[in-house]
C-alpha positions, 0 to 999 in steps of 0.5 A, spaced: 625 370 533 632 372 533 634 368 539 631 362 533 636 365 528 642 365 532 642 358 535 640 356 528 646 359 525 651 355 531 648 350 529 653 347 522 647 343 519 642 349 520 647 354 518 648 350 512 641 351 510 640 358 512 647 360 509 644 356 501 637 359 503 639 367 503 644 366 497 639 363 493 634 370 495 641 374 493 641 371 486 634 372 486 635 379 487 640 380 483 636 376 477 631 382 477 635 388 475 638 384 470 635 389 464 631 384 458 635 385 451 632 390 447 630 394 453 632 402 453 633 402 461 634 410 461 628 411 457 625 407 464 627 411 468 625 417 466 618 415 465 618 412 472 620 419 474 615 422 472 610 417 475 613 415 480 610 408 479 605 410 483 600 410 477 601 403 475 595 399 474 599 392 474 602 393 482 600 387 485 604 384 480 610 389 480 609 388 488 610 380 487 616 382 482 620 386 487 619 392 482 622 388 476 616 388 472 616 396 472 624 395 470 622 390 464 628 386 468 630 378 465 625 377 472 620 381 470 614 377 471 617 374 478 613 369 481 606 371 478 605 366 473 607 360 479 602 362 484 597 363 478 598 356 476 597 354 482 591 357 484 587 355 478 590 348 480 587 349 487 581 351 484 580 345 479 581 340 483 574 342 486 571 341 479 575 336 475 574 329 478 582 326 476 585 332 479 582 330 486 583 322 485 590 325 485 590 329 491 587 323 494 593 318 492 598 322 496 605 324 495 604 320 488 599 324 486 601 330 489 607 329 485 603 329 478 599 336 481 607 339 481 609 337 474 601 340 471 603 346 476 609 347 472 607 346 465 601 350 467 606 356 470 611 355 463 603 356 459 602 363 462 608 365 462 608 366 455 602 369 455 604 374 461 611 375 457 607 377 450 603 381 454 608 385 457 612 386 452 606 388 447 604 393 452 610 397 454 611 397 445 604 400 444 601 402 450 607 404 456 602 409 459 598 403 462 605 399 465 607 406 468 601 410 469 604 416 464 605 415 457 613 415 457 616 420 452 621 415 449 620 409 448 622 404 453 623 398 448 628 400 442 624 402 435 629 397 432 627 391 435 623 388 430 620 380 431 625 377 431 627 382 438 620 381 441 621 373 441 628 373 444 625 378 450 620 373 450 623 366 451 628 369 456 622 372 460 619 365 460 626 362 462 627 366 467 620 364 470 623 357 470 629 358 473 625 362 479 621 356 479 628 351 480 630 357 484 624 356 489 624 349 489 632 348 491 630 352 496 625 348 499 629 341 499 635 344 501 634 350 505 628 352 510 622 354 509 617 354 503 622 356 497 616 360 493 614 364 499 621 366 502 622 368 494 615 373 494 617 374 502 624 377 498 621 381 493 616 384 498 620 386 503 626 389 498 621 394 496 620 397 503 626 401 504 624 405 499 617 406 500 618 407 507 623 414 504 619 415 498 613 417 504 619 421 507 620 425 501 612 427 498 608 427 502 605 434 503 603 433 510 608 438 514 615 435 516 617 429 512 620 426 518 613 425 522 610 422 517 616 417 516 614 415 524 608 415 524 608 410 519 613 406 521 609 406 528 602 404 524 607 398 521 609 397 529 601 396 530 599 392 524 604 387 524 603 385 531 594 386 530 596 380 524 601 375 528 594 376 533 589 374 528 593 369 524 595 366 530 588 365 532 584 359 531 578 355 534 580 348 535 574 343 535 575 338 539 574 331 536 574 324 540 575 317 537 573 311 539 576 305 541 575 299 536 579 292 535 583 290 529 585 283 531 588 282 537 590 289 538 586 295 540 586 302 537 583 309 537 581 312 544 585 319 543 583 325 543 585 330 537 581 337 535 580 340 528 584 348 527 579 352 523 584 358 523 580 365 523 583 367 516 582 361 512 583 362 506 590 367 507 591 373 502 587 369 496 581 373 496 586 380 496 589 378 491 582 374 487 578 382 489 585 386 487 585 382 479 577 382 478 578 390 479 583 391 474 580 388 469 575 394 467 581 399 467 584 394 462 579 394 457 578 401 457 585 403 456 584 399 450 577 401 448 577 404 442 575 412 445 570 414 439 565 409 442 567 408 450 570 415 451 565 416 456 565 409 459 572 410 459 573 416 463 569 414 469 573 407 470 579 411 470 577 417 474 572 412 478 576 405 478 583 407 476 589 410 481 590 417 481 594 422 486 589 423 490 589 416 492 583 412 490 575 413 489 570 410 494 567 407 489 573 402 488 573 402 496 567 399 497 567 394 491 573 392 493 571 391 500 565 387 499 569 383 493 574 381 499 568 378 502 565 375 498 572 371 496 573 370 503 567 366 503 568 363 495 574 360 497 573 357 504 567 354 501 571 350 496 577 349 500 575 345 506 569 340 505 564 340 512 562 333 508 568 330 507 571 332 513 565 329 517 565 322 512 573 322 513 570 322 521 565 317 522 570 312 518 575 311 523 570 311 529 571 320 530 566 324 533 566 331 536 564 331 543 555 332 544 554 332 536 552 325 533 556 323 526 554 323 520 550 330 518 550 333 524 557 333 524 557 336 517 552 342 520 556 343 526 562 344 522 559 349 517 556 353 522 563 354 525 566 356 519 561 361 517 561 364 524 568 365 524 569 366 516 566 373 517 570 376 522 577 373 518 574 377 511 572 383 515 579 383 518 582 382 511 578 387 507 580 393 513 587 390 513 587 391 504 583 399 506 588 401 510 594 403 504 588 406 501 585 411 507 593 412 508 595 414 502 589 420 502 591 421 509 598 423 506 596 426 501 602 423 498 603 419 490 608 414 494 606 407 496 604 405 503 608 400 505 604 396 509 600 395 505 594 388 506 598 384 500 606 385 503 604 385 510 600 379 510 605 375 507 611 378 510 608 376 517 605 369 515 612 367 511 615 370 516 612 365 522 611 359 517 619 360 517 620 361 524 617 355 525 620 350 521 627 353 524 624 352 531 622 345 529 629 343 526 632 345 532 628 341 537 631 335 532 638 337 534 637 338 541 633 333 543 636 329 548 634 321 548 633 316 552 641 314 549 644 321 551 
């Protein structure tokens, strides 16, 4: 990976790229420490003192944030409301029939995909913008897990503030979503991931020395190595199973059109161990937030019971969380692992797409058959990749009751799957560029 960086930065058009790619990842970071306007930032700091921003029950979407959710920074809302966007827009296009008429047009269609994207992504942005600021005005004990001794957004600030606050919020959703754009025309790599991928990994050094400093478990020191060994050990157990895939061979057949004979190669079908990626965390992740939301905002003369067990039994506390959250939350994982394969790839369509151009899997007859064989495959080879990606997401849970510490784990299942995988997606891309510029032809 290194030895790709330093001949792509003495390559001038790649150094270019990367040179504009890190420069747009450096103004995105600053973007998030630019205060909203009616924002009291001494107010939040002291309320995330006391709490360490370890009670949070938004931290997923203050981990996509790169921890300017909590700061109620002009970035506050990060990347969220674009990925949102684009997985409801993933999701539909299975059920509304013009959608999937699109995505068969190709780039054309595509194209209209990426306009809805971004006007869906501007939609929930203003409903994300509202409800963020409507709860750190009412109820900051549900943003930073601690009810805040002073108001995090200044009394004075009447209706007026509170729209302002918002349409920044919005704009600067828009502005990252421009920002990620121009990093995939004219940088490298995919602009949205390499802007999640910045925002994750800004938040390791100081999860890594906020283990150093509480945890309760002897020497500070110990814990900080063992856990900068387990990393060692998951980043590669990842870039392992991520890499891995199994190919299903495919044949076609040879057939004339006109005067010309096509067909007769031989290709393969990758189904990927982890098809469907860091979804299902994210999906199990927001399903079992939403019982924690209601009951911070039930009214307790009627749910006080109910409310006490969803916090105490579904909510985060110090000493890490229940096992009843645990096990929901594995067996949720698995459940969308297989939800989500099962709307992505089509066994059906694949198998028709197949026999229309003359392709068959070697041993197995065209048609239904075809369909069969493929399902098959991809249930067997979906159940090892969700059990992979329910153990990687309990892996901060079980460390964090190990450490006994309030602090974040900072490998945990969300960033180190997407660390890694943009990671390699970036590599790749730098790799293939570089074959470009050193290909020697038949005129060299």
């Amino acid at each position: 990976m290194l030895s790709a960086f330093g001949r792509a930065f003495r390559t001038p058009d790649l150094r270019k790229k990367l040179l504009f790619t890190l420069a747009i990842m450096a103004l995105f970071r600053v973007g998030s420490h630019v205060p909203a306007p009616g924002v009291d930032q001494a107010a939040i700091s002291q309320c995330l003192g006391l709490s360490g921003a370890s009670g949070s029950a938004l931290g997923l979407i203050n981990l996509f944030s790169g921890n300017a959710l909590l700061q109620l920074s002009v970035f506050a809302l990060g990347i969220m409301p674009y990925i949102t966007a684009s997985i409801i827009l993933q999701l539909l296009t299975v059920v509304i029939p013009r959608l999937d008429a699109l995505k068969k047009e190709g780039q054309a269609g595509q194209t209209k995909i990426t306009q809805y994207t971004r006007y869906l992504t501007v939609g929930l942005a203003i409903l994300q913008a509202t409800g963020l600021v409507a709860t750190a005005r009412t109820n900051s004990a549900y943003l930073f897990g601690v009810q805040c001794q002073t108001p995090v957004i200044y009394p004075k600030v009447g209706t007026l503030g509170i729209v302002v606050m918002v349409a920044v919020m919005v704009a600067a959703t828009s502005i990252i979503m421009w920002l990620g754009e121009l990093i995939t025309d004219r940088g490298v790599g995919n602009g949205m991931s390499l802007l999640m991928f910045t925002s994750i990994a800004s938040q390791l050094p100081s999860q890594l020395w906020s283990i150093k400093t509480n945890t309760s478990l002897g020497d500070g020191w110990v814990a900080f190595i063992a856990v900068i060994l387990v990393g060692v050990v998951l980043v590669g157990l990842v870039v392992f199973i991520e890499q891995g895939q199994r190919r299903v061979p495919v044949q076609y057949a040879k057939r004339m059109v006109g005067r010309r004979m096509y067909g007769g190669s031989s290709t393969y079908i990758p189904i990927k161990v982890n098809q469907p990626g860091v979804i299902p965390i994210i999906f199990a992740s927001s399903l079992l937030q939403l019982p924690v939301l209601v009951a911070q905002f039930a009214d307790p003369n009627f749910t006080h019971g109910w409310s006490q067990w969803v916090h105490s039994e579904l909510g985060y506390s110090v000493q890490g969380y229940s096992g009843i959250y645990m096990g929901a939350y594995f067996l949720l994982i698995l459940f969308f692992a297989f939800f989500y394969v099962a709307i992505t790839f089509n066994p059906d369509e694949v198998a028709d797409n197949m026999k229309k151009y003359g392709g068959f899997i070697p041993g197995i007859r065209a048609g239904k058959p075809t369909s069969d064989y493929l399902n098959f495959i991809l249930t067997r080879i979906t159940w090892p990749g969700s059990l992979y990606l329910a153990l990687i997401a309990l892996i901060p849970m079980i460390a964090l009751m190990e450490f006994h510490s309030g602090a974040k784990f900072p490998f945990g299942g969300t960033s180190i799957l997407i660390l890694v995988g943009v990671g390699l997606e970036t590599v790749k891309q730098i790799e293939s560029q570089l074959q470009q510029h050193n290909y020697e032809g038949f005129l060299r």
